[in-house]
Structure formats: C-alpha cells, structure tokens
C-alpha positions in Angstrom: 96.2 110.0 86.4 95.8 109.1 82.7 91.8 107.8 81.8 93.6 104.6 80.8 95.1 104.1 84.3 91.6 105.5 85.6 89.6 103.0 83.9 92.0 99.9 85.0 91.7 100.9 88.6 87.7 101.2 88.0 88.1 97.9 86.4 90.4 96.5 89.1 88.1 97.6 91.7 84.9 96.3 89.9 86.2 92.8 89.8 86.8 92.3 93.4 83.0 92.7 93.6 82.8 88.8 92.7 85.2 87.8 95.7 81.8 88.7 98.2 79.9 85.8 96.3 82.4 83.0 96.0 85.1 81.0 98.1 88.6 82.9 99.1 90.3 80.3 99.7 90.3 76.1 99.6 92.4 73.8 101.9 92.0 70.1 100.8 92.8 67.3 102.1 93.7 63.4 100.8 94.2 60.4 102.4 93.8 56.7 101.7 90.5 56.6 103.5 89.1 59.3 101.9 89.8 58.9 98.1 87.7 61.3 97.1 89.8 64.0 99.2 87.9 66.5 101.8 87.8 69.8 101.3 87.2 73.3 103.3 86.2 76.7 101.9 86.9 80.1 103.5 84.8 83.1 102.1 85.2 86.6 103.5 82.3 85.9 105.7 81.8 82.1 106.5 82.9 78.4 106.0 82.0 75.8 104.1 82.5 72.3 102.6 83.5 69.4 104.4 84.3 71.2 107.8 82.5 69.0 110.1 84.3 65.9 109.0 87.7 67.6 109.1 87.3 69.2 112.3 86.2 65.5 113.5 89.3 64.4 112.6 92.0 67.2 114.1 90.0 66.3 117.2 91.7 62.5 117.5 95.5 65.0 117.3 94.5 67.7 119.7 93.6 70.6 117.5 90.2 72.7 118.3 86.9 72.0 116.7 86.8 74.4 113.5 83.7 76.5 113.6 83.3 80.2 112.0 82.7 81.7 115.8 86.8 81.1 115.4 87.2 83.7 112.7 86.3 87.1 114.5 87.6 88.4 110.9 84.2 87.0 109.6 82.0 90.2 111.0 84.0 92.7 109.0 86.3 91.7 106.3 83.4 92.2 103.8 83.0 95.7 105.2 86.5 96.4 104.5 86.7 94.7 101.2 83.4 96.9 100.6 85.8 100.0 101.6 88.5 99.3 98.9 86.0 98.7 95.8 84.3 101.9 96.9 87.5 103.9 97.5 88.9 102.5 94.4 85.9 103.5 92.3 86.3 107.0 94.0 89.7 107.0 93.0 89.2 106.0 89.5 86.7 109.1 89.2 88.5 111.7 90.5 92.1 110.6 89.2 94.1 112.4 91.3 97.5 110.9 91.1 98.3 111.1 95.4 95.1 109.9 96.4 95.6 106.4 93.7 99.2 106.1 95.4 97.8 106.3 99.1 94.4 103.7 97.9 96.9 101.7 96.8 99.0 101.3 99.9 96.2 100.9 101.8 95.4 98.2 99.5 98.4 96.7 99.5 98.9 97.0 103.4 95.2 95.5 103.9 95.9 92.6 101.9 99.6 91.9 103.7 97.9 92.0 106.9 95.2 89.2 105.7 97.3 87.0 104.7 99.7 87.6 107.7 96.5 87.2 110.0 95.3 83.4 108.3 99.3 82.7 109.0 98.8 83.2 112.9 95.8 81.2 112.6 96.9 78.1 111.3 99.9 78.3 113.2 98.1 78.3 116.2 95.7 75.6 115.1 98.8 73.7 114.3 100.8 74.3 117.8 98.0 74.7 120.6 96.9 71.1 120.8 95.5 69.3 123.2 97.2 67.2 126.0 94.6 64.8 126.3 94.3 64.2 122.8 93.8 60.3 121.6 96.7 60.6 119.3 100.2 62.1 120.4 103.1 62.6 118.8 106.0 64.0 120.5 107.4 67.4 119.1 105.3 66.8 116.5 103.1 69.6 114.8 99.9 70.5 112.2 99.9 73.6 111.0 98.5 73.6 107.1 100.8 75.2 104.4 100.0 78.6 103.6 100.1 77.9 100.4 101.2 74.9 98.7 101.2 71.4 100.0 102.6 69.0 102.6 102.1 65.6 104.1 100.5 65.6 107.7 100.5 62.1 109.2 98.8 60.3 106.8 97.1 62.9 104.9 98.1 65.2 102.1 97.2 68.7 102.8 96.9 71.6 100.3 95.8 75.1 100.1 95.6 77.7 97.6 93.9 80.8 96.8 90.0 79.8 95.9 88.1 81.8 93.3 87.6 85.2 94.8 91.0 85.1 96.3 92.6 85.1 92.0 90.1 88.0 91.3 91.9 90.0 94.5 95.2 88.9 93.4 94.3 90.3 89.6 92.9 93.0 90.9 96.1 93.4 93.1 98.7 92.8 90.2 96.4 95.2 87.9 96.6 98.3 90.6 100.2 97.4 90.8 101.2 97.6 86.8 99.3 101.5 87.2 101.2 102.2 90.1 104.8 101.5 88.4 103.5 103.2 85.0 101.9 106.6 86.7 104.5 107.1 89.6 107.7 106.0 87.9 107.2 105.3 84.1 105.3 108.1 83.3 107.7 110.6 85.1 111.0 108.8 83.3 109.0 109.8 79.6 108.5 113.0 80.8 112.3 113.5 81.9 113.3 112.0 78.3 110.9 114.6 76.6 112.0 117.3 77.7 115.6 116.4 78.1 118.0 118.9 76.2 119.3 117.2 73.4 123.1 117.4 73.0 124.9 118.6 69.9 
C-alpha cells in the first residue's frame, strides 16, 4: 500500500472512534398533536430520546413496547465496531496490500449485515401486531422507512443516519476511494508504464 492510502485508512479508522459517543441513527416523528415532532435515538449500545412516548403510542396499533432488552445487537456491536478501528489501524501500519483488501470486505460485509439486521427489525415491528390492539386497521401495516420518510396514519415518520452513523459512512466511502485506487488504479498506471511504446 502507498503511505498516502496508509494514512487515509488510519484516518478512516480513527474517525469511526466518534460513532461510540454519539447517536447512529434518528427516527422522528410529526403529527398535529405533537408539533414539536418526537424523536428516537439508536446508538451502538442503547436508546434514547422520546422512546417512552412513542412506544406509548404504537401500543394503541398493536406494535410491542420499545425497550433496548429488544436489541440483543446492543451487547456487542461496540465490540465489533472496536474490531474494525483496531484492525484498520493494524492495517494502516503494516500496509500490506491483501490484508487492506480482506479489512475492507469485512468492513464492507459488517456494515451490509447492520443495516440488513435494523431492516428485519422494523419490519417485524411493523407486521407482528397485536390482535387485541385498540386500533385496527385491516391489511394495514407500520413498518418505519429505512431511510427516508412516509406518512403512517396520522403521523409523519422519518429516519436517517444520526451523527455517528455519517462518520461510518465517511469512513466507509474513504476505505472505498483507497480500495479502487490500490487494487485497480494503481495496477492500470503500472500497465501504462511499462507498456511498450509502438513505433
């Protein structure tokens, strides 16, 4: 690896310290009776915001109480994210070209699967409601966007990455650029170097 590429994965690796300290993600929510809009914050290891009045809420439609005991992820995402900042950091050090390609799959795989494994999760809040619920609507169903927004009944919901969910996604992107330039860039300029030049 070049010491450029070295020092960006360093770098890359570095910044996804801040997503231990801050939010992940935020899914908000506005409706006419709540002006001011409730919100819910999920960090790599707990919740927080307005949880308890939202969770009140999805009661009166059937969905379950929110607490964090629902997020088995909670007792060891921060372990794993620990694992890629010190891997990367290793990486970075010894700059061995096959070892960045196979920290950045993991990377890449690892992030895939945590984003696949909030989908399952709010599509099963959404869908597994209650029959007894005070509210029913038939074939009708909750699940929050992924990302983006929708109407939900009478509410607007949204969610987006949070502040520690942009510093993995830059860190992401940034592993990413390095990957194209040392694996398939760099090799193209070699090839052109030493191409024979025709007469």
């Amino acid at each position: 690896m070049k010491k450029r590429s070295a020092v960006l994965i360093a770098l890359a690796s570095l910044l996804m310290i801040g997503s231990l300290y801050v939010p992940l993600w935020d899914i908000i929510l506005e409706a006419p009776q709540y002006p001011e809009g409730l919100s819910m914050q999920i960090w790599l290891s707990k919740l927080s915001g307005d949880v308890g009045t939202i969770s009140g809420l999805n009661h009166y439609i059937g969905m379950k109480a929110i607490s964090e005991e629902m997020f088995p992820e909670f007792g060891y995402m921060k372990y794993i994210v620990i694992g890629i900042i010190v891997s990367g950091l290793i990486v970075s050090a010894l700059r061995k070209k096959w070892l960045f390609a196979a920290w950045f799959v993991a990377f890449l795989i690892i992030s895939a699967l945590g984003v696949y494994d909030f989908y399952l999760w709010e599509y099963d809040y959404g869908h597994n409601l209650d029959p007894r619920a005070a509210i029913k609507i038939p074939g009708m169903t909750y699940q929050p966007p992924l990302i983006g927004c929708q109407e939900l009944l009478n509410f607007y919901a949204c969610s987006f990455p949070s502040t520690g969910g942009w510093l993995i996604v830059v860190a992401g992107t940034t592993s990413f650029l390095v990957f194209v330039d040392e694996l398939f860039l760099s090799k193209k300029k070699r090839e052109n170097k030493y191409k024979p030049v025709s007469s």
